[in-house]
C-alpha positions in Angstrom: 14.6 68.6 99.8 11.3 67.1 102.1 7.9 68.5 101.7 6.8 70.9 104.2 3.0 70.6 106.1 3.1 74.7 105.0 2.0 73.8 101.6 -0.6 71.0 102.5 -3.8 72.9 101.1 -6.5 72.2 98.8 -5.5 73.9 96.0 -1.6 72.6 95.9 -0.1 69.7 93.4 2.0 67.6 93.7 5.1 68.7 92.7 8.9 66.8 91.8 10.9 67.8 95.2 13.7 65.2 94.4 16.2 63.9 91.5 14.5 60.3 91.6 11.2 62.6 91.5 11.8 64.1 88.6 13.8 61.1 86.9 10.7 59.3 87.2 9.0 62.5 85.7 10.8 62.4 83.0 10.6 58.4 82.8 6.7 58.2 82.9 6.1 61.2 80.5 8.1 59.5 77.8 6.5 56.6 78.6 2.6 57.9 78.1 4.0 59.1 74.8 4.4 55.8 73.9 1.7 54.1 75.2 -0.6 56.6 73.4 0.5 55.4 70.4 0.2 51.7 71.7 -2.8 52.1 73.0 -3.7 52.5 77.0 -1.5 49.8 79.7 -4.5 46.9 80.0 -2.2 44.5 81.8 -0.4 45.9 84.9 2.3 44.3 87.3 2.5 46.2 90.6 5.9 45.2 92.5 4.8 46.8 95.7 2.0 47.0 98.3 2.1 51.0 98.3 1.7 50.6 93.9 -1.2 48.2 94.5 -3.2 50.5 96.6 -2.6 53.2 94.2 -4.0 51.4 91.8 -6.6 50.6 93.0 -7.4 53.7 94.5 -7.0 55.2 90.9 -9.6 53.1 89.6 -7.2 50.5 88.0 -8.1 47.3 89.5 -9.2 45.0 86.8 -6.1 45.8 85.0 -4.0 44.5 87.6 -2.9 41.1 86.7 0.4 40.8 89.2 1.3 41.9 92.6 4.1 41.5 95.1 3.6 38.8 97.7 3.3 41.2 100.2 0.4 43.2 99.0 -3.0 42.1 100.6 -5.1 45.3 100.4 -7.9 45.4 99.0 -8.7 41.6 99.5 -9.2 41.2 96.2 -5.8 41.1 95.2 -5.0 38.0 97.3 -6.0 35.3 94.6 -3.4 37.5 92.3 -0.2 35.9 90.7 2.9 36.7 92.7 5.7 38.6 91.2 8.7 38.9 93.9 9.2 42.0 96.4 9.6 45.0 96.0 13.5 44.8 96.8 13.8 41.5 94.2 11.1 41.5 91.5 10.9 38.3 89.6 11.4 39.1 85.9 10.2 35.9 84.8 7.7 35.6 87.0 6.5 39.1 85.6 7.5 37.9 82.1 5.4 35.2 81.9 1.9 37.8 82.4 2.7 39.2 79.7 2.6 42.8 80.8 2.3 45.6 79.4 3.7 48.1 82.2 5.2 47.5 85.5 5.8 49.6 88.1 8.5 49.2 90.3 9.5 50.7 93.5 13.1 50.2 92.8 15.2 49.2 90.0 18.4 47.4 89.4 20.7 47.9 86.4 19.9 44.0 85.8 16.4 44.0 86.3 15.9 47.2 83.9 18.4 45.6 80.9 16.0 42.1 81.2 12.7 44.2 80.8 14.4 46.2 77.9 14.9 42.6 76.2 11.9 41.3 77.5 10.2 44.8 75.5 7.9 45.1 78.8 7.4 48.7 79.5 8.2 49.8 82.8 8.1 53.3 85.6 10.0 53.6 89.3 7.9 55.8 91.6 9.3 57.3 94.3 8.4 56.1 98.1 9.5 57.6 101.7 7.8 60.1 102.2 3.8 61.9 102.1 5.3 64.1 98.7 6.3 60.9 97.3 2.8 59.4 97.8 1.5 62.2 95.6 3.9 62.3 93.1 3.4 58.2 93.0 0.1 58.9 92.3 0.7 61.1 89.4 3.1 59.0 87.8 1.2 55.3 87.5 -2.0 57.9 86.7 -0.3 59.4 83.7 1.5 56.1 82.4 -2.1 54.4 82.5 -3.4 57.0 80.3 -6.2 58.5 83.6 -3.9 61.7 84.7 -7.1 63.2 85.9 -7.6 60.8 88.1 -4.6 61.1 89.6 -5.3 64.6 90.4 -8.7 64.0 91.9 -7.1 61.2 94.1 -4.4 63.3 95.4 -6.4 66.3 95.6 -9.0 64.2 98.2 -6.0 62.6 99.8 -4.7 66.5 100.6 -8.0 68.2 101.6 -8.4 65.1 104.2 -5.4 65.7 105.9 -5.5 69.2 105.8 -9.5 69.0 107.5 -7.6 66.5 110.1 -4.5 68.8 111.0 -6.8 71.6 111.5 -9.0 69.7 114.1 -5.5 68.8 115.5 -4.5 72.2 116.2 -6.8 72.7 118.6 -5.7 69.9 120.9 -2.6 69.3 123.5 0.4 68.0 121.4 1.3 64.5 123.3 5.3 63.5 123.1 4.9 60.3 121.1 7.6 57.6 120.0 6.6 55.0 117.3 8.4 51.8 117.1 8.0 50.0 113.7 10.7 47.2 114.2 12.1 44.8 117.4 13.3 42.1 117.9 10.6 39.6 118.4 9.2 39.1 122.0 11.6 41.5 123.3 12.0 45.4 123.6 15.9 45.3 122.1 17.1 46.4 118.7 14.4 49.1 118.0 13.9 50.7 115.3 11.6 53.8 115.6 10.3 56.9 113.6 12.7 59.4 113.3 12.2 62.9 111.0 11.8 63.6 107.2 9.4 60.2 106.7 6.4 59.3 105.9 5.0 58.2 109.6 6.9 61.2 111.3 4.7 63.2 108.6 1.5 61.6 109.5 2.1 62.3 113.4 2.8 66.0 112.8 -0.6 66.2 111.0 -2.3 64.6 113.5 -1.3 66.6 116.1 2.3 64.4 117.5 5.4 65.5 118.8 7.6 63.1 117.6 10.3 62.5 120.5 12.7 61.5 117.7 11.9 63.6 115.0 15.5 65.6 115.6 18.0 67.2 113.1 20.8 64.8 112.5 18.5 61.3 113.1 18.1 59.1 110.3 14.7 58.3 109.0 14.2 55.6 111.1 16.7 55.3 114.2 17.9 51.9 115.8 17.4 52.8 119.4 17.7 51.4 123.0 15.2 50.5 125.5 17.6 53.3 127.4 17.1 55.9 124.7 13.2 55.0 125.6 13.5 55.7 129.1 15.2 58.9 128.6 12.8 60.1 126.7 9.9 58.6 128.4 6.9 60.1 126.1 3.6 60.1 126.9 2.1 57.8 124.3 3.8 54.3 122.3 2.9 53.3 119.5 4.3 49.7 118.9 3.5 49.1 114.9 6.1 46.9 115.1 4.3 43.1 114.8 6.3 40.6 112.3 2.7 39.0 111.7 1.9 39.6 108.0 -2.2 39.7 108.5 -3.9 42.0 110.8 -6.1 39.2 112.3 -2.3 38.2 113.1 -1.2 41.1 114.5 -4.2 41.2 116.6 -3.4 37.9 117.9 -0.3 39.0 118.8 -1.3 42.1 120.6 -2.0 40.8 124.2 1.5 39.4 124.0 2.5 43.1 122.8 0.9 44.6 125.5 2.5 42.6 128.2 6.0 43.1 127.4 5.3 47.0 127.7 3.6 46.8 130.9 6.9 45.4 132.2 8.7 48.7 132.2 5.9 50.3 134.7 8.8 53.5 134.7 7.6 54.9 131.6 4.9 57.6 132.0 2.7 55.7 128.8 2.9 52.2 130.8 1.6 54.1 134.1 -0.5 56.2 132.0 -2.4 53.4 130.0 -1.4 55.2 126.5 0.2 52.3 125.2 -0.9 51.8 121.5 -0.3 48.6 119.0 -1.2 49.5 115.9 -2.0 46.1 113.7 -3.7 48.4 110.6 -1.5 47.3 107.8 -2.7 51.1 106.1 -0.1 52.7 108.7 2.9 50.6 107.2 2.0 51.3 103.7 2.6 54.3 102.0 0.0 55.5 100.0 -4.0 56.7 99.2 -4.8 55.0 102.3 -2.5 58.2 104.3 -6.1 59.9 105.6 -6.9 56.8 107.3 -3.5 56.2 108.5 -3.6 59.6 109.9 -7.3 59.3 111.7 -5.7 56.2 113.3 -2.8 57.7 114.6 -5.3 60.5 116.0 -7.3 58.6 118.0 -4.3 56.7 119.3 -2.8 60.3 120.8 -5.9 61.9 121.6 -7.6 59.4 123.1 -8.0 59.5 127.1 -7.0 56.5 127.7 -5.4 54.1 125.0 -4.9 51.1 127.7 -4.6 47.9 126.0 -5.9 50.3 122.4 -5.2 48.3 119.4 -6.2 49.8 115.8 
């Protein structure tokens, strides 16, 4: 079951909408009840960027002593030890800073049974989608003893987007298609933002018609330059840069541009609403989503994106 925009409001909490949800639940509440008794998590590994910003965001910083070597936001946590991704966490390499929770984005059989021996206490949050953000947030709050916090956060997160999808409203609803994958320095194997996601989530509150948002798509189609043309939509966003840095991704972006402006067919190309989006918040799920959302705004509202990059 996805979340709904229906019950994005002020007053709402996050709520378990999945097994895995409320698995973790169930995981992180047995888990606080533990580390009450042990005293509050002062040593954290975070396995993914999405768990780093949270965090973070939650106040947690300084208790951070790991991260994924993919997580760069906030700057800070550059000059941290490096743990793995979040597909193949290092258990040694987390081992070895002596932890005392770890949060994981995904867990192997294997990788659980090691940090069972290895007596390191660990949680799996959910990720996919705007719910999971939320219920993310709760989970790391309560396991680091700050539940409140996590409340505050998510409530904040909510009321943002809520204030931005009712500015949205009163605005023209642009056909957009999102590309977050290619194959580099051509427009072939793409893969693009289809429905029940995180990004297709984002668009809707920010006012987007998602051209692929259909019953029956996966999350995130492999599509044709054909299946572009059919559709020809009135804005592109190309988030879609290999480059791991957003200075990077900005140097990549006239390069971008110009293999767009090849296909002078499509109504964006002719239009000027060709977008490439080098913000690392709109690839990472998490407190960041206002921000993420704003962006994508100004990228569909805008009169004229030509040669935008955000």
């Amino acid at each position: 079951m996805r979340p709904t925009f229906g019950s994005l409001n002020n007053n709402s909490r996050p709520s378990f909408l999945t097994r895995r949800g409320f698995l973790s639940g169930v995981a992180a509440a047995a888990l606080t009840t533990r580390l009450t008794a042990q005293g509050i998590p002062k040593r954290i590994v975070s396995t993914a960027p999405s768990i780093t910003e949270a965090l973070f965001a939650l106040g947690l910083g300084d208790q951070v002593v790991g991260v994924s070597r993919f997580c760069n936001f906030p700057a800070s946590v550059l000059k941290l030890p490096k743990v793995g991704t979040y597909l193949a966490p290092d258990a040694e390499a987390i081992a070895r800073l002596v932890p005392d929770l770890v949060v994981l984005q995904r867990i192997s059989s294997e990788l659980a049974d090691r940090l069972r021996a290895l007596r390191i206490s660990f949680i799996e949050v959910p990720h996919g989608t705007l719910n999971d953000v939320y219920t993310g947030i709760n989970l790391i709050a309560k396991a680091a003893g700050v539940p409140d916090r996590g409340i505050a956060l998510n409530d904040r997160i909510q009321h943002e987007l809520a204030t931005l999808q009712i500015k949205a409203k009163g605005l023209p609803s642009p056909r957009v298609l999102a590309i977050v994958n290619r194959r580099p320095g051509l427009l072939a194997d793409l893969t693009a933002v289809g429905p029940d996601n995180y990004l297709q989530q984002l668009l809707a509150i920010a006012g987007g018609t998602n051209v692929l948002a259909k019953p029956g798509l996966p999350m995130y189609p492999r599509i044709s330059l054909e299946t572009v043309l059919r559709d020809d939509p009135d804005v592109i966003l190309d988030l879609s840069s290999q480059q791991e840095s957003e200075a990077e991704r900005q140097a990549a972006r006239v390069q971008v541009l110009a293999l767009w402006s090849q296909q002078s067919q499509l109504r964006a190309v002719r239009k000027g609403r060709i977008v490439v989006g080098i913000s690392n918040a709109l690839l990472v799920p998490g407190p960041r989503a206002p921000e993420a959302a704003r962006l994508l705004f100004d990228y569909m509202h805008a009169t004229n994106n030509k040669g935008r990059a955000g």
